[in-house]
N, C-alpha and C positions, 0 to 999 in steps of 0.2 A: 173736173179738171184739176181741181186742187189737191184731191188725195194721189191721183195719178201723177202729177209731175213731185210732189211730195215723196210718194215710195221712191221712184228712182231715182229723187236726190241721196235719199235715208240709204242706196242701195250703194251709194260712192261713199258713202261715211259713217254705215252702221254702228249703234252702242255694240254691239258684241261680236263684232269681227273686225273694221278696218281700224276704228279707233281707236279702243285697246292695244293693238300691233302696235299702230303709231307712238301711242304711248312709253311701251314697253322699248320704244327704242332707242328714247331721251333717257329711260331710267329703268334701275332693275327693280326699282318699290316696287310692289304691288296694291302698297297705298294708294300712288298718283293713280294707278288703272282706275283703282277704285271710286277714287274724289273726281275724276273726267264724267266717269258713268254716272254718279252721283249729279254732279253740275247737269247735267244731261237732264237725268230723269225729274230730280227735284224742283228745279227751277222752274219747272214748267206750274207743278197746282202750289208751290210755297208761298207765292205774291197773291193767291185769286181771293183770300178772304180779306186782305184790304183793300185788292181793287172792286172786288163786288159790294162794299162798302160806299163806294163812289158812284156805281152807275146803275143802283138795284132803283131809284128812283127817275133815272133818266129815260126815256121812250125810245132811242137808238142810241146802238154802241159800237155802231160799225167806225166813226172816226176815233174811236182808241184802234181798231184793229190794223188800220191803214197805219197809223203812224206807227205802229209795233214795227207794220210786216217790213217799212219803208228803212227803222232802223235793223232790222235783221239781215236783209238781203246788206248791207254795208257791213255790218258786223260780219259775216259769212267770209263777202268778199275781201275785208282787211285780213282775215283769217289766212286766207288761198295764198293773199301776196306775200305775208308774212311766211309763211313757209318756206315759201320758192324763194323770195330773195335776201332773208335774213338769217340762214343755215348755219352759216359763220362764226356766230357769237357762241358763246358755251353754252352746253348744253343745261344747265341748271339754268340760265338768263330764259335759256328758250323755253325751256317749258312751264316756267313764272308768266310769262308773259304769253303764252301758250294758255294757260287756264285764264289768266284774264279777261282774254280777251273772249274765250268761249263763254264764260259766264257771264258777261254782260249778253251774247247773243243769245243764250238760253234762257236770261230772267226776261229780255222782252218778250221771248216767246209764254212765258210764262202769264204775263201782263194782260198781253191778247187774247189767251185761253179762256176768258171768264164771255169775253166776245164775238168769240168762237160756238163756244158752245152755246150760248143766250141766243144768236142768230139759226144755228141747227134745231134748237127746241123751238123758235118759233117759225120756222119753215118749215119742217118736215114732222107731220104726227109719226105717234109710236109704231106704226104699224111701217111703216115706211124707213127710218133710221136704220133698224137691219141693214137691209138692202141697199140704201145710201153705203154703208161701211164696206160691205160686200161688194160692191161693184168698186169703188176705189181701188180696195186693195188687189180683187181681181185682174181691172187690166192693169194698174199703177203695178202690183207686183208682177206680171207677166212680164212688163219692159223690163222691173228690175230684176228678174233673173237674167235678161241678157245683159244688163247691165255688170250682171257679177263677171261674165268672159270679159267686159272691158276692163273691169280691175284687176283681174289676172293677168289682164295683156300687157297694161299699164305697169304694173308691178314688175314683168320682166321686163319689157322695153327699157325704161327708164332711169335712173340712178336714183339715189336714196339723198337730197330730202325730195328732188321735181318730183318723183312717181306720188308720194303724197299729197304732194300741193296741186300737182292737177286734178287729182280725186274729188278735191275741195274745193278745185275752182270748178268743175266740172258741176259736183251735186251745188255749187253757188246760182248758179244758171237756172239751173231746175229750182232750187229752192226760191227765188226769183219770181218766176213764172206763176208756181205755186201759190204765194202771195196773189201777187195779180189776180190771179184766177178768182179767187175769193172776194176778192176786193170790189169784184163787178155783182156780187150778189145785192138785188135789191130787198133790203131789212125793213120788214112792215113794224109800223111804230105799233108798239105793245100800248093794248089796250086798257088793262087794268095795272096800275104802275101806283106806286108808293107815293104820296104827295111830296115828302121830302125827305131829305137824308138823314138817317140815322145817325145818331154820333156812334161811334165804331164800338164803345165799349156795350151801349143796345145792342148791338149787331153781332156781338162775337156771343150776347147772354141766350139772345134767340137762336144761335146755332147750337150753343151746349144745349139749351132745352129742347130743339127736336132732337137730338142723338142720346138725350135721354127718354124724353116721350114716344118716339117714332121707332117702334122695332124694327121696320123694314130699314130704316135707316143704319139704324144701331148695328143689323147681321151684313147689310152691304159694307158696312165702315169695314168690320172685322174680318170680312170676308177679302177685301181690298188690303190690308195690315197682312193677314198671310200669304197673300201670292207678290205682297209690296217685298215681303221677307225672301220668297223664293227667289224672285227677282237679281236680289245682289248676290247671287254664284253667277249670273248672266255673262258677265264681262270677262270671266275667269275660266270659262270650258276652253277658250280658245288657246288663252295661255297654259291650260294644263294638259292640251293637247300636245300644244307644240313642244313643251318643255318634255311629256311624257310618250309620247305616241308619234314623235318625230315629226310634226308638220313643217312643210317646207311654206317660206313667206308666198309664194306664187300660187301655192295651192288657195288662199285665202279665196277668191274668185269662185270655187267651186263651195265653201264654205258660204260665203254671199247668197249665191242661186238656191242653192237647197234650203237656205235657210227662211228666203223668199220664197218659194215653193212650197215648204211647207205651211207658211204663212197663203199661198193659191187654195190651194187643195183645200185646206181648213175650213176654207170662204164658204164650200160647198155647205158645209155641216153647219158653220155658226148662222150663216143668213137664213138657212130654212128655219133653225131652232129660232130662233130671234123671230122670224117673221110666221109663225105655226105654235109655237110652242109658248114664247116669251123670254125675254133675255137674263132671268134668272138661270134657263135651261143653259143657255151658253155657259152663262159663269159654273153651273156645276161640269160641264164638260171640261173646261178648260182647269177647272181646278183636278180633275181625274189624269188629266192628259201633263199637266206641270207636273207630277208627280214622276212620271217616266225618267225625264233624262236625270237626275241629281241621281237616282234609280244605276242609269246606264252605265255613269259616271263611274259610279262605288264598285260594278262588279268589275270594272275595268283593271280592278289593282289586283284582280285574280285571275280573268278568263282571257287568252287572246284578243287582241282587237283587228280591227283595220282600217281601210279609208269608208268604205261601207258602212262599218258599226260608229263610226265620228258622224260622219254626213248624217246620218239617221238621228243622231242626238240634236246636230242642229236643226234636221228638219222638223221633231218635236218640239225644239225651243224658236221654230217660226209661226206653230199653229198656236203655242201657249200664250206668245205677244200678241197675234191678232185675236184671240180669244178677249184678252184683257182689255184691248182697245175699242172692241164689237160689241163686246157684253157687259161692262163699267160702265162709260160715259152714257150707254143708254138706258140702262137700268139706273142709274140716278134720275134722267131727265124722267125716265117713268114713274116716278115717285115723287117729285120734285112740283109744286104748285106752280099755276104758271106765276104769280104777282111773289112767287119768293124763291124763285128757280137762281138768282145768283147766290141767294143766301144758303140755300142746299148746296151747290153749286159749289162755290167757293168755300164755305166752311169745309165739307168734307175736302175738296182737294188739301186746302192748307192743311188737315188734321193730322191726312196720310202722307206727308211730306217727311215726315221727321224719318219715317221706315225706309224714304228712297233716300235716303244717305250710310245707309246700310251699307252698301259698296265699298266705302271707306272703311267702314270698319272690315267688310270681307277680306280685303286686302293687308290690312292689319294679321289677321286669323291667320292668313298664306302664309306673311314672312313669321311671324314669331310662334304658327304651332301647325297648321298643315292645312291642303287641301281637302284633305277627309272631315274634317272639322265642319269646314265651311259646307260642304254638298252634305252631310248631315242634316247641317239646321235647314237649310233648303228643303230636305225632305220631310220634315217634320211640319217645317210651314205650310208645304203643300197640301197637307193632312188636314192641320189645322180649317188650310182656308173651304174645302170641302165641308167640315163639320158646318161650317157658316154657309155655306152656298147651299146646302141642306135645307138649312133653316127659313132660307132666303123666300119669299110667297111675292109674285108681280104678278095682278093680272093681264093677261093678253088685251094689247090695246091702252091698257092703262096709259096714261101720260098725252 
């Protein structure tokens, strides 16, 4: 129930369709696109290696999760109203106070990730996480393609700033529930637990030494750094659509669905590989499949396009994010012991943090040298992170 009211909040406020637009309407930067996407992505693993400093020794951690979820749905919801009723003020005020206020919602969510995941590794074995991720996004993405016609309807209905702040208050609701949902999960107290807390600079010297001792660890890291790299064009196909390829803002709703869609369809491939194969298999699929649109993107400045060949690029950039979300977070826990699963956990996420701010600088690349620049290094990344995902060995079952 949580991944499911979760996609169709993500389906009213997507990283790379509704929120960028939003952005783009406060400001012509391509910076801010960036730093939004950025707050988005990073915030979520950039806190987990000091929070799992705090609760690697504790037997449950579901009361960090409750109090995250309790301040996000507020944060969400000050977000929605701020929209709707403070339009007013200039547009530089608003979108100061516009990133503030997302990034305190996105560092709690950040906060709870380490609690999240601790409570998924200890309720559901390897064999099973697949299939947990796969049926979320299945039906959770099913709603949210029809969610994407209510953004399209919404979008034309309503004037500019209400069509976004109901967006916001709309996936607040959902995201809400989401919480909730979670929050009823009963967290068996771990069995083998750390007697006491580390002082943090122990804890950060134990993470540099498995990512140096641990190979498996070591090709996931690098393998995670290149698709972290692909990642930051994500925010920007929309804008270089519209800027190039004429998209109209109503169209965005059809950009939604298919990009959920392809995020559906995916589910097929990545759950069986995941649950038959091993979720290394996923991460090389999905690193095969990232490759495509940065791909689509480039021939785009020579070959005709149309609405067709766009939709199509987002539908590859819906399978490449559930790839990442399906085949990471479990291919760690599969690796991951259970008495030091936050300190894999959280060291790796905070490692990889530094690369999801990359967005900022993408936006940078746009205004002062071009979009070819940017979907370039994308495509090199996506190379890159296959060389790694090659490399990558999990046994089936492992974890």
């Amino acid at each position: 129930m949580n991944g499911i009211f979760y996609n169709i909040a993500y389906a009213f406020i997507g990283g790379s369709t509704v929120l960028p637009l939003f952005i783009n309407t406060l400001t012509s930067s391509r910076f801010f696109v960036g730093l939004v996407n950025t707050i988005e992505t990073a915030s979520w693993p950039l806190p987990q290696i000091f929070v799992a400093s705090f609760v690697e020794h504790k037997k449950s951690t579901k009361p960090l999760y409750i109090n995250m979820a309790i301040l996000r749905s507020i944060g969400i919801l000050i977000i929605s109203l701020f929209i709707i009723l403070f339009s007013g003020i200039p547009r530089a005020r608003f979108l100061t106070l516009f990133i503030l206020l997302f990034f305190a919602y996105s560092l709690a969510g950040g906060v709870a990730g380490i609690s999240f995941m601790e409570i998924i590794g200890k309720v559901f074995p390897s064999n099973r996480r697949g299939s947990l991720w796969a049926w979320r996004m299945g039906i959770g993405g099913s709603l949210g393609v029809v969610a994407g016609f209510f953004v399209r309807y919404i979008l034309k209905r309503f004037g500019y700033p209400l069509n976004f702040g109901l967006l916001f208050l709309i996936a607040t609701f959902f995201m809400s529930m989401a919480f909730l949902s979670f929050s009823l999960i009963k967290e068996p107290e771990k069995e083998k637990i750390i007697k006491a807390r580390k002082r943090f600079s122990v804890f950060v010297s134990h993470g540099i030494n498995t990512l140096r001792d641990d190979k498996r660890f070591k090709n996931l890291f690098f393998l995670r750094i290149g698709l972290g790299i692909n990642a930051m064009a994500f925010p920007f196909y929309i804008i270089f659509i519209k800027q190039h390829h004429g998209l109209e803002l109503s169209t965005v709703g059809l950009f939604v669905s298919t990009q959920t869609f392809g995020a559906i369809i995916s589910n097929l491939l990545w759950g069986n590989l995941s649950k038959y194969k091993g979720n290394h298999f996923v991460l090389r699929g999905t690193a095969v499949i990232s490759i495509l649109p940065p791909v689509l993107i480039l021939s785009s400045y020579t070959l005709p396009v149309s609405l067709f060949f766009d939709l199509f690029i987002f539908f590859l950039l819906g399978a490449t994010i559930q790839g990442i979300w399906l085949g990471f977070p479990n291919a760690l826990l599969d690796i991951s012991p259970d008495e030091k699963r936050p300190t894999y956990v959280g060291f790796m996420n905070t490692m990889i943090a530094p690369v999801l701010f990359l967005p900022s600088i993408g936006g940078l690349l746009i205004d002062y040298i071009s979009f070819k620049v940017l979907f370039t290094l994308s495509l090199l990344a996506s190379i890159m992170a296959f060389f790694f995902a090659i490399k990558l060995n999990i046994k089936r079952g492992e974890g």
